[in-house]
C-alpha positions in Angstrom: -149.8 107.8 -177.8 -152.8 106.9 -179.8 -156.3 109.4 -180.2 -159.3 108.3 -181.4 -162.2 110.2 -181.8 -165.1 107.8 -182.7 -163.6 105.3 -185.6 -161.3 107.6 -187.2 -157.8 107.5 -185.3 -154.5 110.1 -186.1 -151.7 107.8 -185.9 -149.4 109.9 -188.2 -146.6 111.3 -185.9 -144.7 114.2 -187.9 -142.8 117.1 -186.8 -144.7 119.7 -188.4 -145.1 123.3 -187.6 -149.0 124.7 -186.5 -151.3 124.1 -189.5 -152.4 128.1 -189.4 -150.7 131.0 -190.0 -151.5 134.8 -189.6 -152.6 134.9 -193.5 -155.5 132.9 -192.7 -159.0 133.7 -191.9 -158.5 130.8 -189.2 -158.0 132.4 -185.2 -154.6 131.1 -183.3 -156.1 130.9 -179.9 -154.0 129.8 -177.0 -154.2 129.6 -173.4 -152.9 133.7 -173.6 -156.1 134.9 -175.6 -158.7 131.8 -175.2 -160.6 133.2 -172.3 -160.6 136.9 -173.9 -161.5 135.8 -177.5 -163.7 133.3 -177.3 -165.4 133.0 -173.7 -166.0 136.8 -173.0 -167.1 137.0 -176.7 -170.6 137.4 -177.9 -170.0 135.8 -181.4 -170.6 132.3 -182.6 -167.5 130.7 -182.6 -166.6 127.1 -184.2 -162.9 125.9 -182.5 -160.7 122.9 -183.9 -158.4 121.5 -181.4 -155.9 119.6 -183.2 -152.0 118.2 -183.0 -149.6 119.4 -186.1 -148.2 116.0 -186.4 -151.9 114.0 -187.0 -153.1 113.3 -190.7 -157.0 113.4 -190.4 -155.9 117.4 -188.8 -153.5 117.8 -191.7 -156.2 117.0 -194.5 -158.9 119.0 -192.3 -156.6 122.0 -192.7 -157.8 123.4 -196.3 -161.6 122.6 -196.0 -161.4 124.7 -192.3 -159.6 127.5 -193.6 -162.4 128.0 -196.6 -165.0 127.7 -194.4 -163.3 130.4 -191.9 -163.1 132.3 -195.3 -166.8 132.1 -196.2 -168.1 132.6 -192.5 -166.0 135.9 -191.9 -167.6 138.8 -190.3 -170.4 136.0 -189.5 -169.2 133.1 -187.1 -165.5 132.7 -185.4 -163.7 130.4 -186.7 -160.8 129.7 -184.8 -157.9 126.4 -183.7 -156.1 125.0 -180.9 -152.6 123.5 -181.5 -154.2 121.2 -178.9 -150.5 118.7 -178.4 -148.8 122.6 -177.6 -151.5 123.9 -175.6 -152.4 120.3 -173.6 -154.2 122.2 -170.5 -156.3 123.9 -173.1 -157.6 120.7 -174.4 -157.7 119.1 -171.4 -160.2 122.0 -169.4 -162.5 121.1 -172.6 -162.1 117.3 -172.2 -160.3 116.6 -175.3 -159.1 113.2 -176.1 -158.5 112.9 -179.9 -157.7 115.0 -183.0 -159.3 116.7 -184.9 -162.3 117.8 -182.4 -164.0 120.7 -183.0 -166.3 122.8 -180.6 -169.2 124.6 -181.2 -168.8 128.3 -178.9 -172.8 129.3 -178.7 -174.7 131.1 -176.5 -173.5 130.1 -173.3 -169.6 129.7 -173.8 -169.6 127.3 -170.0 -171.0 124.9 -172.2 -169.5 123.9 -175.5 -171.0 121.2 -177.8 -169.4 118.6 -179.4 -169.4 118.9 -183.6 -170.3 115.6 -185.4 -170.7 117.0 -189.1 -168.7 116.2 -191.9 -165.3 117.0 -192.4 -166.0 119.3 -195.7 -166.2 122.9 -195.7 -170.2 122.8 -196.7 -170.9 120.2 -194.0 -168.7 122.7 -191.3 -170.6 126.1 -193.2 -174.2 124.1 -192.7 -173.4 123.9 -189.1 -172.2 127.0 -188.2 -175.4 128.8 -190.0 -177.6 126.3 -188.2 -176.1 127.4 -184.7 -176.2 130.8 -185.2 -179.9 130.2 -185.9 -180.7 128.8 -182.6 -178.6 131.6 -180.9 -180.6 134.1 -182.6 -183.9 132.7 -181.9 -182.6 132.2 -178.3 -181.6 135.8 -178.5 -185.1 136.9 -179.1 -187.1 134.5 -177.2 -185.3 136.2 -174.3 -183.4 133.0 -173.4 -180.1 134.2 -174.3 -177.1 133.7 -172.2 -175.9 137.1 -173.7 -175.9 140.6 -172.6 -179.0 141.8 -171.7 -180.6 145.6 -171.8 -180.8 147.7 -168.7 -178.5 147.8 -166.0 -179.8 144.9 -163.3 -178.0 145.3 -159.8 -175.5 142.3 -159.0 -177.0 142.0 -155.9 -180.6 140.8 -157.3 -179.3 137.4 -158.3 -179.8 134.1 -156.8 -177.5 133.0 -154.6 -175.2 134.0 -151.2 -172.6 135.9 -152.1 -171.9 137.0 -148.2 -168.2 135.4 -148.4 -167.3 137.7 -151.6 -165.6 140.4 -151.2 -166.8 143.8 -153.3 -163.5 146.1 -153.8 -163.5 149.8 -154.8 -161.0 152.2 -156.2 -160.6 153.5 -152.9 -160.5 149.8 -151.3 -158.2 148.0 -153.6 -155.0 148.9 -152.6 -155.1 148.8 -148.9 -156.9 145.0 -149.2 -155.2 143.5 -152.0 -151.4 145.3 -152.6 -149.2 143.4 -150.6 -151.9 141.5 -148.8 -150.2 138.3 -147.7 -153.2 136.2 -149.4 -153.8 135.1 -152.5 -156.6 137.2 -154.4 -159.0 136.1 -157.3 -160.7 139.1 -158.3 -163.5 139.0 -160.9 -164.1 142.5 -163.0 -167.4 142.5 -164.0 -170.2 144.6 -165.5 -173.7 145.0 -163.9 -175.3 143.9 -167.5 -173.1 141.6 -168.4 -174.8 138.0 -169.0 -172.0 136.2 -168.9 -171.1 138.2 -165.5 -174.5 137.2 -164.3 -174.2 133.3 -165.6 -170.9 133.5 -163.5 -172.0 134.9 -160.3 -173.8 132.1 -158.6 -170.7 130.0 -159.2 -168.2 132.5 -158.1 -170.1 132.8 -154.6 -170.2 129.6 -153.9 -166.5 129.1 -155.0 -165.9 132.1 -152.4 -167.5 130.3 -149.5 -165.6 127.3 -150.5 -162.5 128.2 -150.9 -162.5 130.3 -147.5 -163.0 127.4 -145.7 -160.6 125.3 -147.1 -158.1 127.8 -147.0 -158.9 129.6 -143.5 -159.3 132.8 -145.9 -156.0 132.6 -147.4 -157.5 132.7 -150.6 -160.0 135.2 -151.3 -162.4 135.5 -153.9 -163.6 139.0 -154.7 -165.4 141.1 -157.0 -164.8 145.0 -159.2 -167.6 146.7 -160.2 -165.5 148.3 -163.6 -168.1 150.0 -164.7 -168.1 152.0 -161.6 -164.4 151.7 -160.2 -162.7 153.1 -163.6 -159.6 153.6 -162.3 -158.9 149.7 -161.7 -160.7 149.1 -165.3 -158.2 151.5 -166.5 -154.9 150.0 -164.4 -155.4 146.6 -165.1 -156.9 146.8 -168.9 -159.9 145.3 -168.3 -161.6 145.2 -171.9 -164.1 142.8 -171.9 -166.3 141.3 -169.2 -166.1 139.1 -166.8 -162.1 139.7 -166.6 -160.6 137.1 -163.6 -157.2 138.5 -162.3 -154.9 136.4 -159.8 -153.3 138.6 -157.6 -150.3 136.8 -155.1 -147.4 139.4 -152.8 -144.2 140.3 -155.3 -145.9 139.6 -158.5 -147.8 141.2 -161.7 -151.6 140.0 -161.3 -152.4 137.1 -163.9 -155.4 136.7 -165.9 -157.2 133.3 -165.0 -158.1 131.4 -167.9 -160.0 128.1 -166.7 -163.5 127.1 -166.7 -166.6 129.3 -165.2 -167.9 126.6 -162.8 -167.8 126.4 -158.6 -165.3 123.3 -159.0 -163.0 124.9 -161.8 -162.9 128.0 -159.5 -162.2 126.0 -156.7 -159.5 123.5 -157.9 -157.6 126.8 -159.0 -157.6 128.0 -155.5 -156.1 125.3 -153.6 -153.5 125.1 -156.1 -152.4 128.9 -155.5 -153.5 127.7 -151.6 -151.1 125.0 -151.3 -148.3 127.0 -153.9 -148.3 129.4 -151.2 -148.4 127.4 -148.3 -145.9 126.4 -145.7 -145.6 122.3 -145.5 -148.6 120.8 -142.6 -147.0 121.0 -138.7 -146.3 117.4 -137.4 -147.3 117.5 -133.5 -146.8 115.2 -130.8 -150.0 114.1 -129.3 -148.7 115.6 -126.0 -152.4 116.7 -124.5 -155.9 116.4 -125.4 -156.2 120.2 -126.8 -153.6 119.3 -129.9 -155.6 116.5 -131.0 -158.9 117.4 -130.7 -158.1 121.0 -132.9 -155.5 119.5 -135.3 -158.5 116.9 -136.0 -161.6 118.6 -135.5 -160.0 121.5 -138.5 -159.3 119.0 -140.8 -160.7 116.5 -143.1 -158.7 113.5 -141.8 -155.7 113.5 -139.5 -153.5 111.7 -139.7 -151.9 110.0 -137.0 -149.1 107.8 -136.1 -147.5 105.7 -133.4 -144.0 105.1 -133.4 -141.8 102.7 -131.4 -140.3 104.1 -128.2 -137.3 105.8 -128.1 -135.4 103.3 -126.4 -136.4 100.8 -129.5 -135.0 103.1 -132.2 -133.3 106.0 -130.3 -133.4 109.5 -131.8 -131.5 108.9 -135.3 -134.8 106.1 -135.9 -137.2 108.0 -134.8 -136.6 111.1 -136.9 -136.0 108.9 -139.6 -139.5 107.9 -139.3 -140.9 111.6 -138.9 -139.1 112.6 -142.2 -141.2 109.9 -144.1 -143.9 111.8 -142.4 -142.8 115.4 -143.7 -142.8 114.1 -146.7 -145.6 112.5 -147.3 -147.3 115.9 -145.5 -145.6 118.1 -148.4 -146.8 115.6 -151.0 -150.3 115.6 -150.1 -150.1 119.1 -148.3 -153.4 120.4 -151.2 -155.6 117.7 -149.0 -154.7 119.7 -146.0 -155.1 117.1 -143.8 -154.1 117.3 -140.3 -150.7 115.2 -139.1 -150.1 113.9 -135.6 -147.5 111.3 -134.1 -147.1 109.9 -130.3 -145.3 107.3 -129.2 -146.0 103.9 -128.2 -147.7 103.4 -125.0 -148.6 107.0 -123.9 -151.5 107.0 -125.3 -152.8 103.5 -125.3 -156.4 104.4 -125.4 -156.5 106.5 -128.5 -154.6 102.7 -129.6 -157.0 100.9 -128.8 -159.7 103.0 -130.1 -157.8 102.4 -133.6 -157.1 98.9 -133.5 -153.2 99.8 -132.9 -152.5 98.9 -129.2 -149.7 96.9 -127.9 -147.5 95.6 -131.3 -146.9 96.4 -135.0 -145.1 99.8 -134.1 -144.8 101.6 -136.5 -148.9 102.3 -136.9 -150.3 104.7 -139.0 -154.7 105.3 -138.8 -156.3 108.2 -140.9 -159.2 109.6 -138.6 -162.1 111.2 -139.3 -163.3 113.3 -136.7 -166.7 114.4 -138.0 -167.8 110.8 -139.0 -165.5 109.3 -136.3 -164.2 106.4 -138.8 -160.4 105.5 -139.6 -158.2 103.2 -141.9 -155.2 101.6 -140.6 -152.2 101.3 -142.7 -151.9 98.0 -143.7 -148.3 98.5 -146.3 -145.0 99.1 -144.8 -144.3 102.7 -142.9 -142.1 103.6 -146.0 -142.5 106.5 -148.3 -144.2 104.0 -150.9 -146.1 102.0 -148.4 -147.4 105.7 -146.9 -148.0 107.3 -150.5 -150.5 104.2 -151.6 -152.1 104.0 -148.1 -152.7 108.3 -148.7 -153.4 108.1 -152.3 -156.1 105.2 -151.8 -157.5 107.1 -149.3 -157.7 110.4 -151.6 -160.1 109.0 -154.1 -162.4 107.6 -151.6 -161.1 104.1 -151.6 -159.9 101.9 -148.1 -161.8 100.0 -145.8 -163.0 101.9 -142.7 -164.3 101.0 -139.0 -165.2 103.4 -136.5 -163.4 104.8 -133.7 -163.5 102.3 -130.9 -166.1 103.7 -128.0 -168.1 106.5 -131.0 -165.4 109.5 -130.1 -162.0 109.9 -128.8 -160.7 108.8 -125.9 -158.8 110.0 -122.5 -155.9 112.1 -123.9 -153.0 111.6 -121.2 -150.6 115.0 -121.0 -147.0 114.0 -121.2 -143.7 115.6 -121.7 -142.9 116.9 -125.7 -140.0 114.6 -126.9 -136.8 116.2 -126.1 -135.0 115.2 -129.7 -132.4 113.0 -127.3 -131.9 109.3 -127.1 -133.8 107.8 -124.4 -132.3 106.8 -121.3 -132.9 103.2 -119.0 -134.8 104.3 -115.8 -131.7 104.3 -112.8 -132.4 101.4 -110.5 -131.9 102.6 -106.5 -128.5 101.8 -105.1 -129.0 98.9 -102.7 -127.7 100.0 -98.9 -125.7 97.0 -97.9 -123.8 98.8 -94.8 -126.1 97.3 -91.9 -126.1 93.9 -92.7 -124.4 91.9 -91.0 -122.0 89.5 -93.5 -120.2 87.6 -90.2 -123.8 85.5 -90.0 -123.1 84.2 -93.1 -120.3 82.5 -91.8 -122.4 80.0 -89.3 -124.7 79.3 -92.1 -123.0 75.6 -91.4 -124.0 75.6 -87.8 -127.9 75.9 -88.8 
């Protein structure tokens, strides 16, 4: 694996412990403290993100430490053992080693440092930051705390779909509620509270569609509801707490923005969730709500039962389950039928009549589908589904602009199918002795 930052690349792989130690003026910050240290802190802070093994961090190491040493009591200086703590790196898009960050004003946005590599260069820097934060400070253009107690409700935005707890609400919404709970603790002055709240409500209304309200997204006043300040340790401001049935709350510690927020939430969505229902397209009403509640639906058509029986066609709706489990965070909608009972909804999706079996991904708002053109396999499914995850597939629309005649028919009994009985012919009143003068005609 090879990082490069600009033209200088780390290629030097060694097993060597993390470059700081407790001794040093230098802040270990790891996913644990991050968040607490650095984002809810009104310093300055400069942060290296670095891997043990790489030489441009190893000679880096003495000229960062002296400038943690000079700036003490003045600007943060603090590291990320970066190749230990990948998802830290990553939420701040790192790609090689050294990089280091500049923390200022508003900690949602980090900039890049491009100095020199010397403790003056890294000391210039940090007293030129601070500069602009102070002048920001006092132009009134800080992202910092501001003076006065401002009610959370005078901001911009809608916050209708978050949901304000108490001390005397908490427990009977959130304790052993069987959804998933982010709850922000947050202070009525607090800038960074305020920076965060337009994102956080429109996280809220986001997530509770996507999750039916299974997630919720909610919000403690702590200055007002000590009790929960006090339970939960809130020390600094805003504090984001996870809170899931069975288990001790966990701080979040991922970005501040509406997509951060929301990525976070369908991944404790769909950790929590059972695997997608597979229905049989046995009337109009399943397929019109399974697709109108979803993104896509996806639907197949699979061979009779008297071309596979029932062993083939189960076979066929496990490759289904699983590809439902796999891509259960897209919470798509899944659907089979079987070939011929509902020829119109086939012919709407350029199925009809061969090349059982068919898979199409519908969607219902735009009423446009792509048809599986791979094989009905677990790979031929999971690149069919994964193109059509990012965006990519050719599309046509439904056949007619909506969906067509849905024909009610018997649910699949889970048996093998059986040949229609043909009528017993009634032979007793013919007359066979006429076939014996067939000679005489």
């Amino acid at each position: 694996l090879l990082f490069i930052v600009g033209t200088v690349s780390c290629t030097l792989f060694l097993a060597v412990n993390g470059l700081y130690s407790a001794s040093d003026d230098v802040i270990e910050l790891t996913p644990a403290n991050f968040n607490k240290e650095v984002i809810q802190s009104e310093s300055l802070w400069l942060v290296e993100f670095y891997a043990p093994w790489c030489g441009h961090c190893q000679r880096l190491t003495p000229e960062w430490k002296k400038a943690a040493t000079a700036l003490k009591g003045v600007v943060k200086v603090g590291a990320v053992d970066a190749d230990k703590h990948q998802s830290l790196g990553g939420q701040y898009g790192v790609r090689g080693f050294p990089t280091i960050k500049i923390f200022g004003a508003n900690k949602n946005k980090a900039e890049d440092y491009q100095g020199g590599r010397t403790s003056d260069a890294i000391v210039d820097a940090a007293l030129s930051a601070l500069r602009s934060l102070v002048k920001e400070r006092l132009s009134g253009r800080s992202g910092g705390y501001s003076s006065g107690k401002q009610s959370r409700e005078s901001g911009g935005g809608d916050k209708k779909d978050v949901i304000e707890l108490t001390d005397d609400s908490f427990d009977k919404n959130v304790i052993n509620s069987d959804d998933v709970w982010m709850v922000e603790f947050y202070a009525p002055w607090c800038g960074h509270c305020k920076n965060l709240e337009p994102e956080w409500a429109a996280a809220a209304t986001e997530v509770k569609e996507q999750t039916k309200g299974k997630v919720k997204l909610a919000a403690v006043d702590a200055t007002v509801n000590q009790m929960l300040a006090s339970r939960y340790g809130i020390r600094g401001f805003p504090t984001i707490k996870i809170f899931q049935k069975g288990e001790d709350p966990v701080d979040y510690d991922g970005g501040r923005t509406r997509s951060d927020i929301i990525a976070r939430a369908l991944d404790l969505f769909s950790d929590n969730a059972p695997p997608p229902e597979l229905l049989e397209i046995i009337s109009e009403d399943v397929l019109k709500s399974t697709c109108d509640a979803h993104q896509l639906c996806i639907i197949s058509v699979l061979p009779h039962i008297l071309d596979t029986g029932a062993s083939g066609r189960n076979s066929y709706l496990d490759v289904m389950l699983k590809m439902a489990e796999k891509y259960k965070k897209k919470m798509w909608g899944w659907l089979w039928t079987e070939a011929g009972a509902q020829s119109d909804l086939e012919s709407s999706l350029g199925i009809g009549g061969f090349g059982y079996p068919a898979m199409a991904a519908v969607n219902a708002r735009k009423m446009k589908f792509a048809l599986l053109k791979g094989s009905f396999s677990e790979q031929g499914i999971n690149e069919f589904l994964r193109e059509l995850s990012v965006g990519r597939g050719s599309t046509a629309p439904v056949g007619g602009g909506a969906f067509p005649k849905i024909h009610s028919v018997e649910p699949w009994d889970g048996k093998d199918g059986e040949l229609p009985v043909e009528d017993d012919i009634d032979l007793s009143d013919v007359d066979l002795d006429d076939w014996d003068h067939k000679d005489e005609l």
